[in-house]
Structures are given as C-alpha cells and as structure tokens.
C-alpha atoms as one frame of an Amber mdcrd trajectory, in Angstrom:
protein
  11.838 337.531 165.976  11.444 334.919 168.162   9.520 331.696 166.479   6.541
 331.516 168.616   6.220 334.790 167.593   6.481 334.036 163.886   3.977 331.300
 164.603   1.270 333.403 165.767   1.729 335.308 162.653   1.076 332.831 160.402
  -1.852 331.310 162.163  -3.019 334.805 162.913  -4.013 334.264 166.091  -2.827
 336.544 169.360   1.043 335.763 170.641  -1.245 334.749 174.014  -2.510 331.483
 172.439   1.011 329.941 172.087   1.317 327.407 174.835   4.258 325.325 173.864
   7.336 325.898 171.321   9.757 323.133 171.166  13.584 323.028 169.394  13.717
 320.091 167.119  16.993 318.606 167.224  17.699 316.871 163.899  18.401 319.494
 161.708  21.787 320.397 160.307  21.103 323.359 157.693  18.279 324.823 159.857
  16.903 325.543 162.963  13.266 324.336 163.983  11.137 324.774 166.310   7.324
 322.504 166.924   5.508 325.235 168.163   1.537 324.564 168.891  -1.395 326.574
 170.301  -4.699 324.581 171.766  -5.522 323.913 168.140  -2.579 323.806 165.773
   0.829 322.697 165.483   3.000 324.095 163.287   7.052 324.041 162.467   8.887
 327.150 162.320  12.442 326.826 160.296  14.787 329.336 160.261  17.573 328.712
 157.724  21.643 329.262 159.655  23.938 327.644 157.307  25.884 328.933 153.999
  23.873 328.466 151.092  25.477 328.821 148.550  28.339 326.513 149.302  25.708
 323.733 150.610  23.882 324.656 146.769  20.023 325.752 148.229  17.612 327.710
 146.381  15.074 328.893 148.975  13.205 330.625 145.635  13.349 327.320 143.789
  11.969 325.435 147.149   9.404 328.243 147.596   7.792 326.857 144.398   8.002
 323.121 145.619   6.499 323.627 148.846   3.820 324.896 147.203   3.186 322.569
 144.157   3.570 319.221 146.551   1.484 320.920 149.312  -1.344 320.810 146.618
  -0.538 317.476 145.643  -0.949 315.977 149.195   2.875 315.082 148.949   3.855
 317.537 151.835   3.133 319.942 154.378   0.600 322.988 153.692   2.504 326.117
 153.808   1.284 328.981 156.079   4.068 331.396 155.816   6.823 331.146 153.019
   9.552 334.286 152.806  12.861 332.724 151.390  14.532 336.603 151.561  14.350
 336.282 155.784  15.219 332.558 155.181  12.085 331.799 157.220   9.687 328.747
 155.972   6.163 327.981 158.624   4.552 324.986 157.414   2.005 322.526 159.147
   3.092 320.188 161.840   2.240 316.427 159.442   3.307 314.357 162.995   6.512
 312.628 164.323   8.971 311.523 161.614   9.629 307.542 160.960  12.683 306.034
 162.429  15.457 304.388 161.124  13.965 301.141 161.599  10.815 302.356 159.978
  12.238 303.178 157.161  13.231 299.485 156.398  10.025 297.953 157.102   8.994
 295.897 153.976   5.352 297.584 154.151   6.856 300.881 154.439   9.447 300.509
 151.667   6.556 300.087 149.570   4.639 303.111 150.869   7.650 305.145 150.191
   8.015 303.979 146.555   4.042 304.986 146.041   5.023 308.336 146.945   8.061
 308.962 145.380   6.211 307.369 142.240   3.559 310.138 142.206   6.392 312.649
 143.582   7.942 311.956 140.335   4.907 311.914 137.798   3.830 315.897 138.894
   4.636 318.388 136.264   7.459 320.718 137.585   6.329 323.957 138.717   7.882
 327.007 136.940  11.017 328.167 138.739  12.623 325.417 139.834  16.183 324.670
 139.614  17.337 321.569 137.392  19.744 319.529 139.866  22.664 318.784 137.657
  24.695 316.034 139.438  27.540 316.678 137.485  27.658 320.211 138.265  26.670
 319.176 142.233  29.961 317.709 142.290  32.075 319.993 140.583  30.343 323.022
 142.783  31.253 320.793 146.403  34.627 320.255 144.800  34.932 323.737 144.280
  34.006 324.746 147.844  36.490 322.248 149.261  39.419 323.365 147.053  39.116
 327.122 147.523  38.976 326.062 151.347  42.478 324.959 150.548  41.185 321.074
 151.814  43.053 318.472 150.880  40.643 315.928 151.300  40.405 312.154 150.214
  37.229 312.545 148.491  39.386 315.688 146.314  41.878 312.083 144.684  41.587
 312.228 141.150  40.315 308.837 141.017  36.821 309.707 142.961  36.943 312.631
 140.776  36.790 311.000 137.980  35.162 308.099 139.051  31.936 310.622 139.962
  31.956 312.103 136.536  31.545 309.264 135.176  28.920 308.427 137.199  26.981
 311.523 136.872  27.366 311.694 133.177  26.129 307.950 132.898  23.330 308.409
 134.695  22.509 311.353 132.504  22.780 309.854 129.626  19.450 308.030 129.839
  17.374 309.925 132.439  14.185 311.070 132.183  14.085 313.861 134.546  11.168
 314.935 136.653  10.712 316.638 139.905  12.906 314.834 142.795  13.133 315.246
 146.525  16.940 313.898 146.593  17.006 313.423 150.742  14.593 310.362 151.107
  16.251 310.460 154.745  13.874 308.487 157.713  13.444 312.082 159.266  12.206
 313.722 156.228   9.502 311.150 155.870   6.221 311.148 157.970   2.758 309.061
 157.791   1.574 305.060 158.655  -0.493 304.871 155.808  -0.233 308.271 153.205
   3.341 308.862 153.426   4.209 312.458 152.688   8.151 314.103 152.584   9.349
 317.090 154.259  12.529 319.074 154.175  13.060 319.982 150.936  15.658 322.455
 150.275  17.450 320.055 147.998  15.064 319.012 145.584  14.495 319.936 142.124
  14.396 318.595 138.555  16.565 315.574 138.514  17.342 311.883 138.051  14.390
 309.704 139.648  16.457 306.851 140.522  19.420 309.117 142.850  15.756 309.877
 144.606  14.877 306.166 145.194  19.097 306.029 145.723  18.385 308.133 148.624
  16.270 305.815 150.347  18.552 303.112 149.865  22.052 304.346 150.982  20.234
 306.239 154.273  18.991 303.013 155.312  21.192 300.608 154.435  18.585 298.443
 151.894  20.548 295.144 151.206  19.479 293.395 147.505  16.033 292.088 148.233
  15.097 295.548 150.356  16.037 297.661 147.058  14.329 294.896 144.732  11.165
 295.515 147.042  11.376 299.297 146.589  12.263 298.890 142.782   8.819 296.388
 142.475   6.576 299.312 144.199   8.159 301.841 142.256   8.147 300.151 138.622
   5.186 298.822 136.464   7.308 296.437 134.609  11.154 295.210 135.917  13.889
 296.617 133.869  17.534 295.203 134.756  19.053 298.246 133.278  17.217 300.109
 135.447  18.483 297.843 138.480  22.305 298.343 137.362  21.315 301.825 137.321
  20.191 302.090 140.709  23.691 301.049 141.921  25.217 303.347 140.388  22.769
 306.040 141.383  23.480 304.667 144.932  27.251 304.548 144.796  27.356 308.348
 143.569  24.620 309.395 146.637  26.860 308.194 148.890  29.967 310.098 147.911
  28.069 313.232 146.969  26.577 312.734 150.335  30.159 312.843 151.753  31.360
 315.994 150.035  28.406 317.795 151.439  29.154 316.541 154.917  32.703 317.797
 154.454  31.699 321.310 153.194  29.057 321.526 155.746  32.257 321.168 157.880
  33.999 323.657 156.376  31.348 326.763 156.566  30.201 326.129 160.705
C-alpha cells in the first residue's frame, strides 16, 4: 500500500483529499514520507532495514509512542501496527539543524525535555537497553558476518565493557530516547523528540551523551546542557558524562558498520 494511501486511513478521510506526499530523505532504518491533505500533515514510516541485527523492538516502541505522545514529549499517534512495520504519527514541523542543535538557548531547551523525558514512569512493555549487551549483540552481528573490523580489536572490546559496566554500576535508570540526533528533535520553544525506535529503559546520561557526541558540544556546551539538566552540579556526574560520551560514539560506530553489513 502506497503511503498516501495509508494516510488517508488513518485520518479517515477519502484517498481524494491527499494533495501532496513527500519522501523525506534523512532516514536510514526507514522510509518516510510528509504526506498532507488541506488540513493535516502527517508522516508515514515504513520500517526496510534488519531488525534484529540493528536491535529494534517495534512492540517496545509501540508503547513509547504512546506514553510520550500523552506526555507532550512527541508526536500523537494516528495509526501504530508494528507487525506491517508501519508507524503514522502527526507531522510536529521541520526538524532543527545541526547548527540548531548547538545554540546555547536550545541546549537548554533540550536538557528541559530530556529532564522530564527521563522523570515519566516507564510504560509496561518496554525493553530495558542494556549497553553491555548492545555491544556484545553488534559484536555478534559483525563476527558471524565474518568482519574483521577495527572496532572487533580486543582492546575496544574490552575497553567498552568496561565502560558499559561502569556506567551501570551507579545508574539510575529511567525511560531514555538514546538518538538525541538534530533531526530527531523539533520545536523553537516546547521541544519535543521523534524517531524512537531505539529508546527504552536505560542510562540517562548516554541520552544527554547523545546530544553531545552528534553535535560536537566542546566543555562549556556540555557544562551548559549538564546546568539545564541538573538541580545541583555533581563532578561525578560530569566524569560520567565522558565516559557515557566516549562509549556513544563507538557504539554509534558498530551500528553504522552493521547497518553496512545487512543493506
């Protein structure tokens, strides 16, 4: 089924009042379309990509959608049906840019959000995002592919581990988006998140880790976004935020490398 088509289903309207439906470009797990009558816009995703090598639960993001759709944190949901891998939600407007994204107002925004993001009680159903197990599940992927890649050295092997099991050690978890990418983030003033196939219950600071390795934050840009985020400073929680970011960014590469692998 074409996705004006599943469009006019979920706004229940006739196929006739479609008048425009537009291919986003940016994604790289699904294909999207902006598709809008006189009235409405909304975005049509249909999932094309291996899922269980790239680790999505479309039954644990079912229950997301939902629970931050009533918490004003994302888009309202009009049709949901993670067995056809197809997800219709309402159009929130044009995503920020990279530049955006590093704006010293906006920095702040984005740490309001994730704050709240992260104080919501975690609907039933959702997956717990073990890091530890993230890596060791990429790792897998790339070793049964036979690849004999340099993020595969026993050094970053171990090196992650170590990482992962650090940050566990004194995490509170809570419900995290984990992709705090500038295209996954829309609004001037209420800033809500979209895209999120890889969130879950998690470690709050690989979320606010997100935001930093995506866009580059230099010392006082993640000092900013640790000020919004934090009622009091904490520089355990500081030293813990670079090691949150150093283990985004190579978990970040292993799922670039299997998303290689299974085109």
């Amino acid at each position: 089924m074409q996705p004006a088509h599943i469009a006019a289903l979920a706004l229940e309207v006739p196929f006739a009042d479609i008048v425009a439906a537009e291919r986003i470009k940016h994604g790289l797990t699904n294909e999207s379309w902006l598709v809008r009558t006189a009235r409405d816009a909304v975005v049509v995703r249909i999932s094309n990509t291996a899922e269980r090598d790239l680790q999505i639960d479309r039954q644990s993001e079912a229950a997301i959608l939902a629970a931050v759709a009533a918490a004003d944190l994302g888009a309202p949901v009009l049709l949901c049906h993670p067995a056809t891998h197809v997800l219709v939600t309402r159009y929130l407007g044009k995503p920020w840019t990279f530049d955006d994204a590093r704006e010293p107002a906006n920095i702040e925004r984005l740490a309001g959000t994730l704050r709240r993001l992260h104080a919501l009680t975690p609907p039933r159903g959702v997956r717990t995002v073990d890091l530890h197990a993230t890596i060791e599940g990429y790792l897998r992927t790339l070793d049964e592919h036979g690849s004999q890649h340099e993020l595969g050295t026993r050094e970053l092997r171990t090196a992650a581990r170590e990482a992962a099991g650090s940050l566990r050690a004194s995490s509170i978890p809570c419900l995290c988006h984990n992709d705090a990418h500038h295209l996954n983030i829309v609004g001037d003033g209420e800033v809500r998140l979209i895209d999120w196939e890889y969130a879950g219950v998690g470690e709050r600071l690989f979320d606010l880790a997100s935001a930093c390795s995506y866009h580059e934050y230099d010392a006082v840009r993640r000092e900013r976004l640790l000020d919004a985020y934090l009622t009091t400073r904490d520089a355990a929680v500081e030293r813990r935020l670079e090691l949150a970011c150093w283990l985004f960014g190579y978990i970040r590469d292993l799922w670039l490398a299997v998303r290689a692998l299974t085109d």
